[in-house]
C-alpha positions as CSV (number, residue, x, y, z in Angstrom):
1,X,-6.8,35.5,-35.0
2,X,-3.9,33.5,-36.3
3,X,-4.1,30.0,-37.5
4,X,-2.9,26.6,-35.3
5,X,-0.1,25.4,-37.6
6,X,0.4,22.3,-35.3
7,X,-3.1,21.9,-35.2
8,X,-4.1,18.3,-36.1
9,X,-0.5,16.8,-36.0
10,X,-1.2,14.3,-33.6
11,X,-3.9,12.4,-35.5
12,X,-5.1,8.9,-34.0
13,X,-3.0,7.2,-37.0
14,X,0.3,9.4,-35.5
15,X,-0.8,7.5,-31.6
16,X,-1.5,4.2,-33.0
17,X,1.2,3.8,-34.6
18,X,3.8,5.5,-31.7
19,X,2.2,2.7,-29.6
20,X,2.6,0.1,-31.5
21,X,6.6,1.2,-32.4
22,X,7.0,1.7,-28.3
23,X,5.2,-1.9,-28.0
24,X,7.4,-3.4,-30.1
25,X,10.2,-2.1,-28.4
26,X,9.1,-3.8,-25.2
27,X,8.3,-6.9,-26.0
28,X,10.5,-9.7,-24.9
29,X,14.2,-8.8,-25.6
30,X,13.6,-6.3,-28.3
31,X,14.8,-3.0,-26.1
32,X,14.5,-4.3,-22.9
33,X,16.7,-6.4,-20.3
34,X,16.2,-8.6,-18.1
35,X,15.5,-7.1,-14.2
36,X,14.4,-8.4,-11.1
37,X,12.1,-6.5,-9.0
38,X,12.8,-7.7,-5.0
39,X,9.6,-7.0,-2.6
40,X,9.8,-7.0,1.3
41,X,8.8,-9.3,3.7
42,X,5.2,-10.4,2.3
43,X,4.7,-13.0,4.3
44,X,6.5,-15.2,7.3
45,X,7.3,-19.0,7.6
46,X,7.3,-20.6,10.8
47,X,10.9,-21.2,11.8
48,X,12.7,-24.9,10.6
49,X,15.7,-24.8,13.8
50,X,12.9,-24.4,16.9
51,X,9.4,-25.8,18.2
52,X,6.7,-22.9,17.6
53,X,4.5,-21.9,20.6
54,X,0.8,-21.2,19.1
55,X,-0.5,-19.7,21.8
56,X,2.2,-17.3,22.7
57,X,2.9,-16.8,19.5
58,X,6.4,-17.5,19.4
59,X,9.0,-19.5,19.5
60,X,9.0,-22.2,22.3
61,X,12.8,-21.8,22.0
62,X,12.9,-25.5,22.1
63,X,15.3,-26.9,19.0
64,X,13.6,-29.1,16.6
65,X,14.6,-32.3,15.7
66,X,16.8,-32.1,12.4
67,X,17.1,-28.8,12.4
68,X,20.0,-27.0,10.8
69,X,21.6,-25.5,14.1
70,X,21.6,-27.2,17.3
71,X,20.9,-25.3,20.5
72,X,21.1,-25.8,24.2
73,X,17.6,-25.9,26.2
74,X,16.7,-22.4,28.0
75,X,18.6,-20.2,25.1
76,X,17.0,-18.9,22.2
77,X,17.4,-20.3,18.9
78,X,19.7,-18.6,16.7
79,X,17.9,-18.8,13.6
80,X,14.9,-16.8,14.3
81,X,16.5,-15.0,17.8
82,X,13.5,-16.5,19.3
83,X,10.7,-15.2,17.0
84,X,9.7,-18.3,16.1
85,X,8.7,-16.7,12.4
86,X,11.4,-15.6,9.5
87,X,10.1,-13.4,7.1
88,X,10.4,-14.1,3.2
89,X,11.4,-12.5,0.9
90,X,9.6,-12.4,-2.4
91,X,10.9,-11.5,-6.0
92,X,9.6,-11.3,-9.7
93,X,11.6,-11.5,-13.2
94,X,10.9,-8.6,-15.9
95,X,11.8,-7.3,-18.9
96,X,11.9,-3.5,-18.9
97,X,13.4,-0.9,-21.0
98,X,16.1,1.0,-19.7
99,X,17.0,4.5,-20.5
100,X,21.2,4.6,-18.4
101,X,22.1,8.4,-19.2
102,X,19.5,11.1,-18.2
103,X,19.6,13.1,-20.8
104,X,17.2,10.5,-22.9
105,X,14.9,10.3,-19.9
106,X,11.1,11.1,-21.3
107,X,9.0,13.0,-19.4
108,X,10.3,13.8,-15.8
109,X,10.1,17.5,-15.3
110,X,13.7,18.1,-13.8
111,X,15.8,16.1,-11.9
112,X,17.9,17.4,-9.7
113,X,20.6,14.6,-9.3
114,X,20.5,12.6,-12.2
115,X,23.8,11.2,-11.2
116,X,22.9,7.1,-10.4
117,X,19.4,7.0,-11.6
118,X,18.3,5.4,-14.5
119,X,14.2,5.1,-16.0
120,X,12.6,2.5,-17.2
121,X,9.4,2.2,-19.6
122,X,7.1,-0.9,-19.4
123,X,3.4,-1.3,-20.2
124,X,1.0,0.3,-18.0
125,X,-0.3,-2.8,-16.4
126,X,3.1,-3.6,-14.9
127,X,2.4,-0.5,-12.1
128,X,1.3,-2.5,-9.3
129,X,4.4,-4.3,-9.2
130,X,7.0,-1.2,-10.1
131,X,4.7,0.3,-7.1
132,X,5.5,-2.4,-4.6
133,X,9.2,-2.6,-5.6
134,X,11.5,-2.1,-3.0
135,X,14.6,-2.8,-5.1
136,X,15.2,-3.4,-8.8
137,X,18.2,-5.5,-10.3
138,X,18.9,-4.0,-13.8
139,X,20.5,-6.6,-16.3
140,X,20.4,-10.0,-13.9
141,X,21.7,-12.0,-17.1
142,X,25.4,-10.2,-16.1
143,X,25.0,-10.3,-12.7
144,X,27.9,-12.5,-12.5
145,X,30.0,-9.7,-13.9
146,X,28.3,-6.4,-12.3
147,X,25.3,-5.7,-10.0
148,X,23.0,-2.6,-10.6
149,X,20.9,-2.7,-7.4
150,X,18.2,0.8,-7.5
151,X,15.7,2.0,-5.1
152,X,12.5,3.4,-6.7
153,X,12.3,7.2,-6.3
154,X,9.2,8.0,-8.2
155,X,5.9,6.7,-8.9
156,X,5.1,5.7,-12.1
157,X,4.4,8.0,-14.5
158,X,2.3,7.9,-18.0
159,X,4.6,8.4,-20.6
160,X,3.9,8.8,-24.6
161,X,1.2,10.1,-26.8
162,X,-1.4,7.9,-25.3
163,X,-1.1,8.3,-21.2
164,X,-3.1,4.9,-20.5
165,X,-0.5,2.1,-22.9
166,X,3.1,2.9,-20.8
167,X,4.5,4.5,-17.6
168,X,7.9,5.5,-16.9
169,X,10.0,5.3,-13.2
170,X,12.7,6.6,-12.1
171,X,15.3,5.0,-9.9
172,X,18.8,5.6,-7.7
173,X,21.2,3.4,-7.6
174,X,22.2,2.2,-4.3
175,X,24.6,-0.4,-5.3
């Protein structure tokens, strides 16, 4: 039987210190760029232009005093087309690391369109959040200049020698 040359390679000082060189590269601004991850309609405000009907559960399509846009009585208020709720949207500021050009992407099996995604490493505790992304904005400190708007197309992902410290997503850009 021959012998493992490879065997042992990976010793625990060869993970400690890949996770501590990959932490460093996260932290704040080292490798990473400002993003903003935008989540759907978590909750709903009762509408500002119209009275709100508790019981029915709707709008009493009355206009409220001092609201932004006046309407007649017996029409429905054009702020909430007579809902009497508006839904919110919510959104979070992060720091991820960005990998632009697929052929530096780590650990993703094979993608069959590469063409408009990007990946991004963070620390493993940041999942619940990548999870209930609905959109990512890469590099909000030029947004003024360009917008890179993504939708998330894979879960994510453990990534590195140690599969519990960082995960990896990948996502399309859709504009």
């Amino acid at each position: 039987m021959a012998h493992n040359i490879f065997s042992g390679i990976i010793s625990t000082d060869l993970k400690a210190l890949y996770s501590d060189v990959i932490s460093a590269l996260l932290y704040d601004d080292s490798c990473t760029i400002p993003c903003t991850i935008k989540y759907s309609a978590t909750k709903f405000e009762v509408c500002i232009n119209c009275q709100y009907d508790n019981i029915g559960q709707k709008s009493a399509n009355r206009f409220k005093a001092g609201g932004p846009i006046p309407f007649s009585f017996g029409s429905i208020c054009p702020m909430c087309n007579g809902i009497g709720k508006k839904s919110s949207e919510s959104s979070e500021n992060i720091n991820l690391m960005v990998i632009w050009d697929a052929k530096e992407f780590v650990s993703v099996g094979t993608v069959n369109d590469p063409e408009g995604m990007i990946q991004t490493i963070t620390f493993v505790a940041n999942s619940p959040k990548l999870k209930r992304a609905d959109e990512l904005l890469v590099a909000t400190n030029i947004s003024d200049y360009v917008r890179h708007r993504y939708q998330r197309m894979s879960e994510p992902e453990p990534c590195g020698l140690e599969s519990d410290k960082f995960v990896s997503v990948l996502w399309k850009r859709i504009g």
